[in-house]
ChimeraX commands (.cxc) that place a marker at each C-alpha (Angstrom):
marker #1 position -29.46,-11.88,-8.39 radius 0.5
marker #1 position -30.87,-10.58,-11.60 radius 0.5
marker #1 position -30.44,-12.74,-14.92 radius 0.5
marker #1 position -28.41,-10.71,-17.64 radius 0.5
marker #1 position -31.06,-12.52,-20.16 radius 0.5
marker #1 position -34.80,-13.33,-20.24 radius 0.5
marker #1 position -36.69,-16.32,-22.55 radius 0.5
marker #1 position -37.73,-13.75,-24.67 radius 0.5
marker #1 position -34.09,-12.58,-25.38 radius 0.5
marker #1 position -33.20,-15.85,-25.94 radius 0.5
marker #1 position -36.46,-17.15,-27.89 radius 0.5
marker #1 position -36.00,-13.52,-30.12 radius 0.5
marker #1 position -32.22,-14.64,-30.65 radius 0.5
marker #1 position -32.95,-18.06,-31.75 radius 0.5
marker #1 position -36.34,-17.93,-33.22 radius 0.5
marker #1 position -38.50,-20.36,-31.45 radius 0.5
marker #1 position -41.08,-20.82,-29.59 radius 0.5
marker #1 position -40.57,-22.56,-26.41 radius 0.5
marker #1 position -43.41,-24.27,-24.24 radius 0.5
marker #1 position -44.24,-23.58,-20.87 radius 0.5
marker #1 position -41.89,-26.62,-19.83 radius 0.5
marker #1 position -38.85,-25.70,-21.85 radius 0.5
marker #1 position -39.41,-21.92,-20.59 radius 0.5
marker #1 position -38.72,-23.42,-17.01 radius 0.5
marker #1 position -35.86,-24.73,-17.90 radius 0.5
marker #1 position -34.47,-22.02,-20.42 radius 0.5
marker #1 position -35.47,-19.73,-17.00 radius 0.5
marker #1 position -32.59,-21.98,-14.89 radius 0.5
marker #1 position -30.36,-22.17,-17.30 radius 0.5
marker #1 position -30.10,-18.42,-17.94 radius 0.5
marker #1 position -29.58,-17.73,-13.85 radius 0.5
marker #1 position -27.10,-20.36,-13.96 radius 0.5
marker #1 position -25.12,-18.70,-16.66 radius 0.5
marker #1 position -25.68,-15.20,-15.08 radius 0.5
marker #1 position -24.22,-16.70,-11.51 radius 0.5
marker #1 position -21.46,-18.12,-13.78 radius 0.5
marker #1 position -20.57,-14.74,-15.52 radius 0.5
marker #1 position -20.42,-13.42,-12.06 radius 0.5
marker #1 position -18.38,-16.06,-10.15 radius 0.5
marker #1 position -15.97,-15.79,-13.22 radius 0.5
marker #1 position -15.61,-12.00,-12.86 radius 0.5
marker #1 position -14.81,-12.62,-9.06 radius 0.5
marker #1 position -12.37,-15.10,-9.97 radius 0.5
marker #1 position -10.96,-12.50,-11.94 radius 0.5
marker #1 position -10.82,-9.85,-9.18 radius 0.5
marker #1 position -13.82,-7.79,-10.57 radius 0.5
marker #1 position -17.38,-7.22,-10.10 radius 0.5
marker #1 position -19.64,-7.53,-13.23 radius 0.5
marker #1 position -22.04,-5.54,-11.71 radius 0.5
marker #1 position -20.11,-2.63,-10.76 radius 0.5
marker #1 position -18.35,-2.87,-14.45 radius 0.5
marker #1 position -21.88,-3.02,-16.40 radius 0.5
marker #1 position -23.36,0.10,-13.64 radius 0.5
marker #1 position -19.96,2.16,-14.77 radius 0.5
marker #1 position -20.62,1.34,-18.47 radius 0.5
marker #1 position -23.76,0.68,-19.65 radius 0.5
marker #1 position -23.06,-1.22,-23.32 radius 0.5
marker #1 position -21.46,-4.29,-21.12 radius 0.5
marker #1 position -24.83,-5.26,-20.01 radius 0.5
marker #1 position -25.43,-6.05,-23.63 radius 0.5
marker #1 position -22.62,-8.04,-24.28 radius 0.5
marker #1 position -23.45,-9.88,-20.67 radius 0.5
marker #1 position -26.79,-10.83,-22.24 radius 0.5
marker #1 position -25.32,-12.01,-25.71 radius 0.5
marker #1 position -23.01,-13.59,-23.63 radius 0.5
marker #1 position -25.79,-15.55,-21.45 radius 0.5
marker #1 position -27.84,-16.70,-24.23 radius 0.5
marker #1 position -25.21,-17.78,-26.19 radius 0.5
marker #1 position -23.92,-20.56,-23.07 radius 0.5
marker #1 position -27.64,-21.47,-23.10 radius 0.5
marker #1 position -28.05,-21.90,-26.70 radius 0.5
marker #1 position -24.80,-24.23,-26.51 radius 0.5
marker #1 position -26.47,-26.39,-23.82 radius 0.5
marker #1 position -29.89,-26.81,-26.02 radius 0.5
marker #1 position -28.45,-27.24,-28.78 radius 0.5
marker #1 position -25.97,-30.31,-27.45 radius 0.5
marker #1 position -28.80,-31.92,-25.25 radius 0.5
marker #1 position -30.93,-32.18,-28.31 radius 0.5
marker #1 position -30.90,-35.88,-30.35 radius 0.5
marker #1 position -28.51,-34.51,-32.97 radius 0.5
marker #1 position -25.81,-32.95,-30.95 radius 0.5
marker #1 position -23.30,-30.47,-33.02 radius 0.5
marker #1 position -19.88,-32.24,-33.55 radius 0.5
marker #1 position -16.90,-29.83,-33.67 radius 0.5
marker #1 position -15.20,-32.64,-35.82 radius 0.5
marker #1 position -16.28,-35.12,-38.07 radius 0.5
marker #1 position -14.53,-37.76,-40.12 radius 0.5
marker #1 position -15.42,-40.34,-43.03 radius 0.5
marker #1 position -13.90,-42.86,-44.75 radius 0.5
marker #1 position -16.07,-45.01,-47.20 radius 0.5
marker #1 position -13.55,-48.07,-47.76 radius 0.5
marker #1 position -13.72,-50.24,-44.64 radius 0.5
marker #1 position -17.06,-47.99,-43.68 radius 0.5
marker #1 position -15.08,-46.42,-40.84 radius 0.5
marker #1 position -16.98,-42.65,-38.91 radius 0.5
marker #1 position -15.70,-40.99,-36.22 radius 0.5
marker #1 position -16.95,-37.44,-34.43 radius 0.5
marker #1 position -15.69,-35.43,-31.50 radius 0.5
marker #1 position -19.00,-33.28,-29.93 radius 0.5
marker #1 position -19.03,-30.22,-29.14 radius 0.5
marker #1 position -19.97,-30.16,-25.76 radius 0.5
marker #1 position -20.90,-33.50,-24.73 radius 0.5
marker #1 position -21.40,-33.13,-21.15 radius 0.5
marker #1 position -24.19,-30.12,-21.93 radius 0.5
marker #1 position -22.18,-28.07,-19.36 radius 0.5
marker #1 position -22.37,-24.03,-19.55 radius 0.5
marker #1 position -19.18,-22.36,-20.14 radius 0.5
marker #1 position -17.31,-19.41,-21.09 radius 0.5
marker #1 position -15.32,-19.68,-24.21 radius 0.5
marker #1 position -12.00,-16.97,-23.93 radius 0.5
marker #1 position -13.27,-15.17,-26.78 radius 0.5
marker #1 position -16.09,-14.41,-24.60 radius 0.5
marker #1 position -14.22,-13.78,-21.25 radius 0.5
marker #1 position -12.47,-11.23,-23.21 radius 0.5
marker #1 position -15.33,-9.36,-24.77 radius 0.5
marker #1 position -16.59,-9.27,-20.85 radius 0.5
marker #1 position -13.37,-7.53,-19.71 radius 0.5
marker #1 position -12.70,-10.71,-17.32 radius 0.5
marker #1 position -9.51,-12.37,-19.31 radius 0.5
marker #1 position -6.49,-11.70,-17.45 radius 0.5
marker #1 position -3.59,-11.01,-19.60 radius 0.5
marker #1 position -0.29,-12.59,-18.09 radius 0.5
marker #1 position 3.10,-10.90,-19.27 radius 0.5
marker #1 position 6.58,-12.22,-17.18 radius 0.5
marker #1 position 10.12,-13.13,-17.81 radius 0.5
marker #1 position 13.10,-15.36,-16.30 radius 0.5
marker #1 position 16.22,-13.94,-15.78 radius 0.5
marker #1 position 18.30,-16.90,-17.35 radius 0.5
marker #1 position 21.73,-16.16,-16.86 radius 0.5
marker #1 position 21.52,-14.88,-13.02 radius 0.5
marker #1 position 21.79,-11.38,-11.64 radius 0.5
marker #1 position 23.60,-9.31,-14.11 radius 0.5
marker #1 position 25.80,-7.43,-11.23 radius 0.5
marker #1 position 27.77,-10.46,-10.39 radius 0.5
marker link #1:1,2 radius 0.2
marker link #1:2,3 radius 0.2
marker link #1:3,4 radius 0.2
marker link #1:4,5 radius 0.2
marker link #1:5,6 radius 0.2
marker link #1:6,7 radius 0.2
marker link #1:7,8 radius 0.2
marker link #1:8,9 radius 0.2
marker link #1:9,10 radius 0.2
marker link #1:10,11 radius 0.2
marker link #1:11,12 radius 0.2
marker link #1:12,13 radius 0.2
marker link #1:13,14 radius 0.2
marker link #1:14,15 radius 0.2
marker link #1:15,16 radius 0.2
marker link #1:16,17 radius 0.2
marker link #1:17,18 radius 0.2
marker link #1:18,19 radius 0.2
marker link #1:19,20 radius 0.2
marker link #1:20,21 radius 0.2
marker link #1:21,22 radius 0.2
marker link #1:22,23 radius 0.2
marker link #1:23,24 radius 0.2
marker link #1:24,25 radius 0.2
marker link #1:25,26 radius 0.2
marker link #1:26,27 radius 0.2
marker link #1:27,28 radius 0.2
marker link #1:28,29 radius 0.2
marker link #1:29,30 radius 0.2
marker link #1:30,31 radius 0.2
marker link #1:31,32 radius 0.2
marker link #1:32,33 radius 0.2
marker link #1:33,34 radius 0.2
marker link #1:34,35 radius 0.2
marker link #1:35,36 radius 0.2
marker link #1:36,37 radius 0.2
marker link #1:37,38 radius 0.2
marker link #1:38,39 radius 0.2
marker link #1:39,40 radius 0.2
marker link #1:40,41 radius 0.2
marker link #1:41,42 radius 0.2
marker link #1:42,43 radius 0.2
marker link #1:43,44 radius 0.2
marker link #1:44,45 radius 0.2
marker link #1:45,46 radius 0.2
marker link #1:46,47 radius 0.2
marker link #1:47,48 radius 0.2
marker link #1:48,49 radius 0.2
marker link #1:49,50 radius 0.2
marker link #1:50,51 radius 0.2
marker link #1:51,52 radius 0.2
marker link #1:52,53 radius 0.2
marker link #1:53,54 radius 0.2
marker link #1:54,55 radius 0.2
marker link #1:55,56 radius 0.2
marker link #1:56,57 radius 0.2
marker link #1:57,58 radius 0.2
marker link #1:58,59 radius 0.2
marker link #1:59,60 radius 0.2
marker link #1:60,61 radius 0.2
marker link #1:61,62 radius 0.2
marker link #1:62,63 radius 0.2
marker link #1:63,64 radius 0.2
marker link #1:64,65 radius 0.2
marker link #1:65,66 radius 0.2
marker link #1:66,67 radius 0.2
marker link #1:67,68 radius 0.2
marker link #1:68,69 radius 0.2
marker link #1:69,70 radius 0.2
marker link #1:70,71 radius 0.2
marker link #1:71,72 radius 0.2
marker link #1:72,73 radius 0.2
marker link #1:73,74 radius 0.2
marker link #1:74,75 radius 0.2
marker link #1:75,76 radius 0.2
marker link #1:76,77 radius 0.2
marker link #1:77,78 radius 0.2
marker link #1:78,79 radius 0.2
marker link #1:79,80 radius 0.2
marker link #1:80,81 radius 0.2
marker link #1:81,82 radius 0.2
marker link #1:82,83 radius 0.2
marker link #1:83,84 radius 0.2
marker link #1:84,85 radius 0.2
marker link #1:85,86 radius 0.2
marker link #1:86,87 radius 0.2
marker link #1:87,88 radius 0.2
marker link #1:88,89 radius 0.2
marker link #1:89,90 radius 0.2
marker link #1:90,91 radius 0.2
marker link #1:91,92 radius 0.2
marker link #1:92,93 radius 0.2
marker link #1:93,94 radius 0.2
marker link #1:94,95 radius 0.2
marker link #1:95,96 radius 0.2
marker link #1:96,97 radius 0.2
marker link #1:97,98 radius 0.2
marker link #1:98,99 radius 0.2
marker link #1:99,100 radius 0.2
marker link #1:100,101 radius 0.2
marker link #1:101,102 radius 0.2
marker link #1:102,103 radius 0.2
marker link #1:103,104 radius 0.2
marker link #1:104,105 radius 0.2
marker link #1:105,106 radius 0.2
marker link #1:106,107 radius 0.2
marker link #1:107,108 radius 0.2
marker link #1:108,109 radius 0.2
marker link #1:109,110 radius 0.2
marker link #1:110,111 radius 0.2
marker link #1:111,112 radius 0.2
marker link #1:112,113 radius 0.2
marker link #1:113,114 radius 0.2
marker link #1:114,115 radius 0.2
marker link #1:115,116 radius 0.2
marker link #1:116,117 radius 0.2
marker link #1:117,118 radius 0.2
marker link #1:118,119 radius 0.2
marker link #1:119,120 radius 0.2
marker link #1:120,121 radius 0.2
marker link #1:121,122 radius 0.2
marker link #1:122,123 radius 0.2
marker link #1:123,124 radius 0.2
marker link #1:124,125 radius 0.2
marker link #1:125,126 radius 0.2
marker link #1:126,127 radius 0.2
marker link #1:127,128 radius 0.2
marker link #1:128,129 radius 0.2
marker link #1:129,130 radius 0.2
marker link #1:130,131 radius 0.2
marker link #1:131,132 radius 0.2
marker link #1:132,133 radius 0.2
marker link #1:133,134 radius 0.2
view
């Protein structure tokens, strides 16, 4: 299947320029995200595909959605990986950090699931006192 995003998209979006080696991985990464989007909308009961062919403006928000999983992987497999928390304390010369995606795994944040049509919105109640006709 077809990638939502190219290297250029993604080298456009960030600004570099990207050698031949980092293009062939940028190149997996991007079908791996694009097979993720999809396996996520199937999860969800819908077809991505079908969605972006009935309205044509999701295919952009599929490809700003792509790029930015693959931008979260480069950026945490580089040597200075982003922390999402960071702590100091200068007395006893104490530093602790919690990364922001330590694994370098590609995911979907909700925020994103929901600006892809794919969060499923769960509404319910409990009937706590019985049936009301007893």
């Amino acid at each position: 299947m077809e990638s939502f995003a190219t290297v250029e998209n993604l080298a456009a979006y960030t600004g570099k320029v990207y050698t031949e080696d980092e293009k062939g991985r940028i190149t997996g990464l991007l079908e791996d995200a694009s097979s993720y989007i999809r396996a996520k909308a199937i999860v969800s009961g819908k077809d991505i595909d079908a969605m972006i062919s009935e309205n044509p403006g999701l295919s952009s928000i599929a490809k700003m959605v792509s790029i930015n999983m693959v931008v979260r992987v480069l950026e945490s497999s580089t040597e200075s990986m982003l922390l999402s928390q960071e702590s100091q304390t200068a007395g006893s010369y104490t530093w602790s950090g919690t990364y922001a995606n330590p694994g370098a795994k590609l995911y979907l944040s909700n925020a994103e699931l929901r600006d892809l049509g794919l969060l499923k919105q769960k509404a319910g109640f409990t009937e706590m006192y019985g049936d009301s006709n007893d």
